[in-house]
DRENMI-364702 format. One record per residue (C-alpha): residue number from 1; residue in three letters; x, y negated, z negated. Coordinates in pm, 1 decimal. Layout:
# residues N
(NUM,"ALA",(X,Y,Z))
...
# end
This chain:
# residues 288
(1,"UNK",(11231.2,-10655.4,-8310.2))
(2,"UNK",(11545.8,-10865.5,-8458.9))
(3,"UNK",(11365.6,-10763.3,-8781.3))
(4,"UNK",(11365.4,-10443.6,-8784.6))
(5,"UNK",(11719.0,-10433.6,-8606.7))
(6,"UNK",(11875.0,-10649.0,-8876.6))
(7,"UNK",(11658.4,-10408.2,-9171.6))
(8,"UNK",(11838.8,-10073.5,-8994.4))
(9,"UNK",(12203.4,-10222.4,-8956.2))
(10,"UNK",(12163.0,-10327.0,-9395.2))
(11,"UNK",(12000.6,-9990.2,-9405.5))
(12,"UNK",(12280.3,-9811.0,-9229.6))
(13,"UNK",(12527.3,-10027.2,-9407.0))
(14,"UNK",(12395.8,-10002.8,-9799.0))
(15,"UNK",(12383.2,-9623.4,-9695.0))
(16,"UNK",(12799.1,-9577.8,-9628.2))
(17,"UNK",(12845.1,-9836.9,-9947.3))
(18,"UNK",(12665.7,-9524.9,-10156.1))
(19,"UNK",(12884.3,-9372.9,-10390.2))
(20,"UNK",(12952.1,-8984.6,-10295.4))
(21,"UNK",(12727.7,-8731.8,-10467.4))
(22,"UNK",(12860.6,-8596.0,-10836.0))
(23,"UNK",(12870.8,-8312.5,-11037.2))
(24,"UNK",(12816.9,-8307.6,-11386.9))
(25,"UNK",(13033.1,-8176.7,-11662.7))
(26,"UNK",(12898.1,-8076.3,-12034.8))
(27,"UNK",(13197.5,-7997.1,-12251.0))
(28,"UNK",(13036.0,-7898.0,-12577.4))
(29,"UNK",(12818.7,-7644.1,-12504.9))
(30,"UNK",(12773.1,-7268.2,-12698.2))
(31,"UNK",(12608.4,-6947.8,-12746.3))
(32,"UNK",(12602.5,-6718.4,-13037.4))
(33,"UNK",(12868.6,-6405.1,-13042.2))
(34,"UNK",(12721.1,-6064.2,-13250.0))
(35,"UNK",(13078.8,-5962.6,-13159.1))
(36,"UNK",(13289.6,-6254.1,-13278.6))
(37,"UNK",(13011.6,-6325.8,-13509.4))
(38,"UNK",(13065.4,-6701.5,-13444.6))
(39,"UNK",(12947.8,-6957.6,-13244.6))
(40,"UNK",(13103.7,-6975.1,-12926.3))
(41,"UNK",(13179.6,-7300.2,-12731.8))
(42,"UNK",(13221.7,-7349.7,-12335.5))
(43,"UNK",(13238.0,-7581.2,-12104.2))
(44,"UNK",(13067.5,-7605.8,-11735.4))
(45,"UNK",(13108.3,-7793.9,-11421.1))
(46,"UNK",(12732.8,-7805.8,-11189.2))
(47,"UNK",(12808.3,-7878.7,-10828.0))
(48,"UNK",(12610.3,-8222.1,-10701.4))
(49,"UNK",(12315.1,-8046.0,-10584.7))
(50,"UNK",(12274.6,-7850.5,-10868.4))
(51,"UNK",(12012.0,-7993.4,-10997.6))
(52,"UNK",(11818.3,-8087.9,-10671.2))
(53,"UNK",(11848.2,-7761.8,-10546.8))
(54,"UNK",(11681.3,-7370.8,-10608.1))
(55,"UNK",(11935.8,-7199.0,-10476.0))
(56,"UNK",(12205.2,-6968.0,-10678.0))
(57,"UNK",(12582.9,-7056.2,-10718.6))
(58,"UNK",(12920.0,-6843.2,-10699.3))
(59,"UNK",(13092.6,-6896.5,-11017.4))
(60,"UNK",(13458.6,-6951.5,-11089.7))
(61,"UNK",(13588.6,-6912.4,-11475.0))
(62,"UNK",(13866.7,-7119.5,-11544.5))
(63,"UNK",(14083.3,-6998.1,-11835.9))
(64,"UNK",(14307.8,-7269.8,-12042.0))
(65,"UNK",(14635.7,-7194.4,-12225.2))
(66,"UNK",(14750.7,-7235.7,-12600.2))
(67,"UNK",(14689.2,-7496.8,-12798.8))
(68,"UNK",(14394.2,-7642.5,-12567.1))
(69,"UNK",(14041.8,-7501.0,-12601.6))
(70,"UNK",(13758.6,-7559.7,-12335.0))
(71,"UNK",(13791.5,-7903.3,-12302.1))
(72,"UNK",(14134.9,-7886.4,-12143.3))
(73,"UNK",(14032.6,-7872.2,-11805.5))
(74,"UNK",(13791.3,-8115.4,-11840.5))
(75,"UNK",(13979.5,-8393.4,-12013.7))
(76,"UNK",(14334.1,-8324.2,-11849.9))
(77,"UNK",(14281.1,-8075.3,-11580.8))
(78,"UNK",(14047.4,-8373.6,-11412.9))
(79,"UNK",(13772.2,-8107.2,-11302.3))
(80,"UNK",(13538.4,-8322.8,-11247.3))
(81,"UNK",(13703.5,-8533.8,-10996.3))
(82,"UNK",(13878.1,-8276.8,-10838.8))
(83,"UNK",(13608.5,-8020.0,-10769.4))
(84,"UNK",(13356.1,-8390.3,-10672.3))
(85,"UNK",(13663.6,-8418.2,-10411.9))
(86,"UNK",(13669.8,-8043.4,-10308.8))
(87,"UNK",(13333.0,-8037.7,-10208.2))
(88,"UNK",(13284.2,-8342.5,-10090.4))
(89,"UNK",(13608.1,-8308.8,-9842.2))
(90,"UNK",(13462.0,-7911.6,-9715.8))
(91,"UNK",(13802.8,-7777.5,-9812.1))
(92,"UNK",(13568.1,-7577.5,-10144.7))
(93,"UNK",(13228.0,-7433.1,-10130.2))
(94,"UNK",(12988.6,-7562.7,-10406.2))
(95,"UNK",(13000.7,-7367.1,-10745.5))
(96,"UNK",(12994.1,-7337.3,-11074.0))
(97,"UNK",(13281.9,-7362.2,-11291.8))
(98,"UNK",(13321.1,-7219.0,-11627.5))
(99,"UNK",(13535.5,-7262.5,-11894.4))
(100,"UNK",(13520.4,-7096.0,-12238.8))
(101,"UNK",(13722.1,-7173.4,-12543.2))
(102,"UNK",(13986.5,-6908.7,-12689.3))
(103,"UNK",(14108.5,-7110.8,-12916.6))
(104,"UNK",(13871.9,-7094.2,-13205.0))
(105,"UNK",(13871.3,-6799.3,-13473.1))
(106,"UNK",(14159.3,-6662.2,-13315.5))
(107,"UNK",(14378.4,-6796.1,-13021.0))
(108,"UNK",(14366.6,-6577.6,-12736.7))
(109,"UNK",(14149.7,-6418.3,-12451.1))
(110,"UNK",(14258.7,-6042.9,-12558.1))
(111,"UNK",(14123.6,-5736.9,-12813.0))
(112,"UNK",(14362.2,-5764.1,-13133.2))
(113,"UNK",(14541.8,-5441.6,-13169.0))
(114,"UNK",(14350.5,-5381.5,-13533.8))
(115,"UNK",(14040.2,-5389.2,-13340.1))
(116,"UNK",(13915.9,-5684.0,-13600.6))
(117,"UNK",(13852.8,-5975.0,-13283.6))
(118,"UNK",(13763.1,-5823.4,-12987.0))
(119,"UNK",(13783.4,-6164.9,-12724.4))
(120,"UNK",(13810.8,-5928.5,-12428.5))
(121,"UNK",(13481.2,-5774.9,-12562.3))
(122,"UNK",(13265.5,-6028.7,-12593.6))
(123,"UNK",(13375.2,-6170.1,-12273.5))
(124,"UNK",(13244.6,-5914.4,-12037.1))
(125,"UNK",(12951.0,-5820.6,-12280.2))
(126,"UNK",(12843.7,-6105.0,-12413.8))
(127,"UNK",(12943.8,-6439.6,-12234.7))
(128,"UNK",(12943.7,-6315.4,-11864.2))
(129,"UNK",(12565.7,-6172.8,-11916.4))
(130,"UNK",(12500.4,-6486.4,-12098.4))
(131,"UNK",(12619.3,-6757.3,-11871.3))
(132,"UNK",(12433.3,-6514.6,-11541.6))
(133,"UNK",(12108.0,-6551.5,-11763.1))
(134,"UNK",(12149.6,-6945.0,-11802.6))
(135,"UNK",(12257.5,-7109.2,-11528.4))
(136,"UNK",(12189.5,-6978.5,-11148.7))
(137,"UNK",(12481.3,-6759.2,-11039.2))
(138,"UNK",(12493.9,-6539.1,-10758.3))
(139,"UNK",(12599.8,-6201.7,-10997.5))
(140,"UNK",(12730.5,-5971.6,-10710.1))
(141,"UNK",(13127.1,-5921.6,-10702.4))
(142,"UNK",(13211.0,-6128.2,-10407.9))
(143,"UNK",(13088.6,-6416.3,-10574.2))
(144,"UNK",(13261.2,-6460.5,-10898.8))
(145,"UNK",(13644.1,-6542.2,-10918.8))
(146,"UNK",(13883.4,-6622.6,-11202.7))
(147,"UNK",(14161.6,-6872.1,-11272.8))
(148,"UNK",(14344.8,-6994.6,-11550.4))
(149,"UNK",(14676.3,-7192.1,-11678.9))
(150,"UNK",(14939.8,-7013.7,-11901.7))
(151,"UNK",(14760.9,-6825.3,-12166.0))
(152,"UNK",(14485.1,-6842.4,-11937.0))
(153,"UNK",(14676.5,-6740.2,-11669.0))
(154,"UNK",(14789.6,-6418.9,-11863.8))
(155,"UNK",(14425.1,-6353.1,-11926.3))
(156,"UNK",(14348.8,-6409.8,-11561.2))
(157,"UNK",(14524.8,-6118.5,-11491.1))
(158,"UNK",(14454.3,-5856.9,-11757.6))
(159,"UNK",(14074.7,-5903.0,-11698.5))
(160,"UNK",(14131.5,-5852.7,-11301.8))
(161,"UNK",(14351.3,-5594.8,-11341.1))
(162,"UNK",(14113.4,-5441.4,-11601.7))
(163,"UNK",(13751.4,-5493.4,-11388.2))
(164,"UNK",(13847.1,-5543.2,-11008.3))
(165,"UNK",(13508.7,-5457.0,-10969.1))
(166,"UNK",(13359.8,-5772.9,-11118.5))
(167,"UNK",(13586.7,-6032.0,-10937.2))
(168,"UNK",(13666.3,-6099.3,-10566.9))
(169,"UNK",(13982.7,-6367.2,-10630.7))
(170,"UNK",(14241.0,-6404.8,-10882.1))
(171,"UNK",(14440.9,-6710.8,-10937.9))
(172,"UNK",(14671.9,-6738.9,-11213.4))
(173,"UNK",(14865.8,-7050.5,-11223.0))
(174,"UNK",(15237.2,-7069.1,-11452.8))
(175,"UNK",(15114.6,-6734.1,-11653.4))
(176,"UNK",(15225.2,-6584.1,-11923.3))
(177,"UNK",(15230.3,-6199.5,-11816.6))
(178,"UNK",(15282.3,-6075.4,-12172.8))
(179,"UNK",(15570.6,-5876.9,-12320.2))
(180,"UNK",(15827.6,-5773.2,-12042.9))
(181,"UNK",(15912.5,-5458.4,-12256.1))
(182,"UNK",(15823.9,-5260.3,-12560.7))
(183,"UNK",(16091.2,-5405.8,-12797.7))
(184,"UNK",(15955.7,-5709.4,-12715.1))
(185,"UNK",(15624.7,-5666.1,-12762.3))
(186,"UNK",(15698.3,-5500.0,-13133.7))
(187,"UNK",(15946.7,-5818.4,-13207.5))
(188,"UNK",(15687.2,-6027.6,-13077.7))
(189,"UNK",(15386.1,-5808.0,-13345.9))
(190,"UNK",(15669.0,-5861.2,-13633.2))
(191,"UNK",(15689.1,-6248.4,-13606.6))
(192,"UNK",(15317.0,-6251.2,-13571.1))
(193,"UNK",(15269.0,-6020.9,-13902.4))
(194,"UNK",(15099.4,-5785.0,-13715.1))
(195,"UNK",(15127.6,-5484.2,-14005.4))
(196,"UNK",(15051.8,-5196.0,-13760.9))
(197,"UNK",(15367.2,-4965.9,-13717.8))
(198,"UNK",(15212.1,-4663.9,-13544.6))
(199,"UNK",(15470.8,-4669.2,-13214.2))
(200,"UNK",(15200.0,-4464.3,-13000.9))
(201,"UNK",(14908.4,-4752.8,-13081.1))
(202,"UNK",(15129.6,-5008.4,-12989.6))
(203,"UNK",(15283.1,-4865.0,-12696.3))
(204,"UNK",(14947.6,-4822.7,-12605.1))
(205,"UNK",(14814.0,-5188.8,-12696.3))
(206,"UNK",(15184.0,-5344.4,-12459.7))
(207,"UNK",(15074.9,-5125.3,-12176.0))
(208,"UNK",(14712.7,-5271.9,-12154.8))
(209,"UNK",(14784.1,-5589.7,-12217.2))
(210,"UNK",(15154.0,-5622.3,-11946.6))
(211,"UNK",(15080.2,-5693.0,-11599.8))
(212,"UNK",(15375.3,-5521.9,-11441.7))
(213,"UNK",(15236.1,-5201.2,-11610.0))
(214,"UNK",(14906.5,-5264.3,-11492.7))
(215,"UNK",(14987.2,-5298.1,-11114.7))
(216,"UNK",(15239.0,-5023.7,-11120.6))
(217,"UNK",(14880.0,-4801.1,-11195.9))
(218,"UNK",(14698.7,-4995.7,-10924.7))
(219,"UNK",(14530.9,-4662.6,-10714.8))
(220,"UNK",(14636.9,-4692.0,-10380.1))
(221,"UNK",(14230.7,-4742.4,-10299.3))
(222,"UNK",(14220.9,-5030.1,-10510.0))
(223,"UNK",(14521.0,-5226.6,-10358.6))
(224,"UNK",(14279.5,-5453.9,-10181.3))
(225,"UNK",(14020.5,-5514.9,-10436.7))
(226,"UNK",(14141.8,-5820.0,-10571.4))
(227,"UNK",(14219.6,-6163.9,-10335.9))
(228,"UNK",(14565.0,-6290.4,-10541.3))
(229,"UNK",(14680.9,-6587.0,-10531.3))
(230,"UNK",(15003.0,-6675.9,-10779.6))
(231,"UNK",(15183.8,-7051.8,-10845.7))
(232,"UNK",(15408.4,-7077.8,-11050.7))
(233,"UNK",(15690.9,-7391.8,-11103.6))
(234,"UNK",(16035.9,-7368.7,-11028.0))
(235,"UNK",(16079.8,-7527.3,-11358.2))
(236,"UNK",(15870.1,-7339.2,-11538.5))
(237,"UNK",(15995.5,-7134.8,-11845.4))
(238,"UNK",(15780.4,-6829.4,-11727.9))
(239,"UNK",(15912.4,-6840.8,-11412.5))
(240,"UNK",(16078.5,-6451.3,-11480.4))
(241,"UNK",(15783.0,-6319.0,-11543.1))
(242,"UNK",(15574.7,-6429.5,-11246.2))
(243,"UNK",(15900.1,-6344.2,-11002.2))
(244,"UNK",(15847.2,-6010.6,-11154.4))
(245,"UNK",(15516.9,-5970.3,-11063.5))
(246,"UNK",(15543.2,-6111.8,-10698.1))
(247,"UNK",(15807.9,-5866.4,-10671.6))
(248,"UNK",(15613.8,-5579.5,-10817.9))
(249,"UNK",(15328.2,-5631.4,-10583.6))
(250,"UNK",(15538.5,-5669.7,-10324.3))
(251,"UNK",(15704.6,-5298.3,-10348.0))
(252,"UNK",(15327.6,-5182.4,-10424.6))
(253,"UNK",(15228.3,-5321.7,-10084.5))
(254,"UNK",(14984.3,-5536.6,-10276.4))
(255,"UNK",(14842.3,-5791.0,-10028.0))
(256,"UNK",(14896.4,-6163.6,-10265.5))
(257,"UNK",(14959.7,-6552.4,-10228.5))
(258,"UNK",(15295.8,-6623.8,-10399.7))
(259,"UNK",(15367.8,-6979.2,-10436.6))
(260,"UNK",(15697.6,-7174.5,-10610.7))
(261,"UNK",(15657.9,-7523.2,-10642.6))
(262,"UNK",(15847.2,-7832.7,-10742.8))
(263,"UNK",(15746.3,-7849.0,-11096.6))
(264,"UNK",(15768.0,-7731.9,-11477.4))
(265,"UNK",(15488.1,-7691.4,-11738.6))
(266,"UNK",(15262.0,-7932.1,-11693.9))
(267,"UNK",(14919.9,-8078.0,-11676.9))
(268,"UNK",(15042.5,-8268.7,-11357.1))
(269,"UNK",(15120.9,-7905.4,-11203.5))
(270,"UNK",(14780.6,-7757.7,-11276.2))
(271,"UNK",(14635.3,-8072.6,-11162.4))
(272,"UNK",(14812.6,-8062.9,-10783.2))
(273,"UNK",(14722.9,-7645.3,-10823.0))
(274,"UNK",(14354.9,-7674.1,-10852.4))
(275,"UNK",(14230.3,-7764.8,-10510.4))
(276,"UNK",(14413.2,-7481.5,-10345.5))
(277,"UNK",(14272.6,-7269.7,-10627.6))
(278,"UNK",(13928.4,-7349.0,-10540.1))
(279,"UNK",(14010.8,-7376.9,-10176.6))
(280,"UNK",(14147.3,-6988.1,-10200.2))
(281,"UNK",(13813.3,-6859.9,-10388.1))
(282,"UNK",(13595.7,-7063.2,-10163.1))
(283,"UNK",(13720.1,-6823.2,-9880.2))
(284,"UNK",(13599.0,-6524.0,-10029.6))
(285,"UNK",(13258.3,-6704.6,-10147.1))
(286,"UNK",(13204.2,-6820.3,-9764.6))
(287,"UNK",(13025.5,-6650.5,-9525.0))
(288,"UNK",(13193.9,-6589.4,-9215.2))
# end
């Protein structure tokens, strides 16, 4: 008896020394692009029972900014660790994380105006289908979500604004919103030596691609299709453009998260951002 009471208190013991469950991130992944025609890289966080389980994920796609590609949120984003924490704590639901790279070929998550890289393109048609075909994602609506940082950020809201029918939540975190007006959009195609003058193609191109624009078209029906949720430093050089938009959605009776924090630019930011970010999608992924 003092045997097998002594075996289950080392048993119970050894069991609250284990080490929490992780998830596993693979950083150098790719598929081939007919519409880039290039080799495209991603990155992907599994949840911890991943691989133990059958079951199908919700997916989140996390976006990073200039100058980083998809390793950024894996080597300073911390999204491993974070997520690992997430879940492990019950404030987010187990999912899948993805995170493509825009940095390679051309920087950016958009169509160029000549129509020569089409990002925004392969995106939707090729990478979406792809990654629903590889790994096991739930595919309806409710169940995907999209984030990103600064460039990423940007992106995060074109591609909601443009297919609110493909994602439930929206976070973009210190975003670049794109041009605030026309001049600056042409001034900005100028320094860029962007040769296309035709005014109507690129009054067309600034409207697509400028998120005040975009939600000033949101359908009154469609006011509610998207779960926002907007951070943005006090520090933070874009801080006029995301003002902007809280304002903008404000007047348009847009129902959004608008948060101003102590902070500028920063890896540190994104880093304190991310488990409200995957805290905020969780709630639409949840069943209640």
């Amino acid at each position: 008896m003092k045997k097998l009471f002594l075996f289950t208190v080392v048993l119970f013991i050894g069991s609250t020394l284990l080490p929490a469950q992780q998830g596993k991130v693979s950083d150098n992944l790719s598929m081939p692009s007919k519409i880039l025609k290039s080799e495209r890289k991603f990155a992907v966080y599994l949840p911890p029972d991943y691989e133990t389980s059958q079951r199908s994920y919700p997916v989140l796609y996390l976006l990073h900014g200039a100058g980083d590609d998809q390793t950024g949120w894996v080597q300073f984003g911390e999204v491993l660790r974070i997520t690992d924490k997430a879940i492990s704590e019950g404030t987010a639901t187990p999912m899948i994380i993805i995170m493509p790279d825009a940095n390679t070929g051309q920087r950016g998550y958009f169509n160029s105006i000549s129509g020569e890289w089409n990002y925004e393109d392969f995106f939707f048609k090729e990478f979406i289908p792809y990654i629903e075909q590889k790994y096991r994602v739930k595919t309806e609506k409710r169940y995907r979500a999209i984030a990103g940082l600064s460039m990423g950020g940007g992106a995060t809201f074109m591609y909601a604004l443009h297919h609110p029918e493909l994602f439930s939540s929206a976070c973009p975190l210190s975003a670049y919103i794109g041009p605030l007006t026309l001049q600056e959009a042409t001034s900005r195609m100028k320094k860029e030596n962007i040769t296309i003058t035709d005014t109507t193609v690129i009054a067309n191109y600034y409207k697509r691609h400028n998120a005040l624009d975009l939600i000033s078209q949101i359908p009154e029906d469609q006011k509610k299709a998207v779960r926002w949720y907007i951070d943005c430093g006090d520090d933070d050089f874009l801080f006029e453009g995301n003002s902007l938009v809280h304002i903008a959605m404000r007047k348009k009776e847009i129902p959004h998260e608008f948060r101003i924090r102590d902070g500028g630019h920063s890896w540190v930011y994104w880093r304190e951002a991310l488990p409200t970010v995957l805290a905020f999608v969780s709630q639409a992924f949840h069943q209640f």
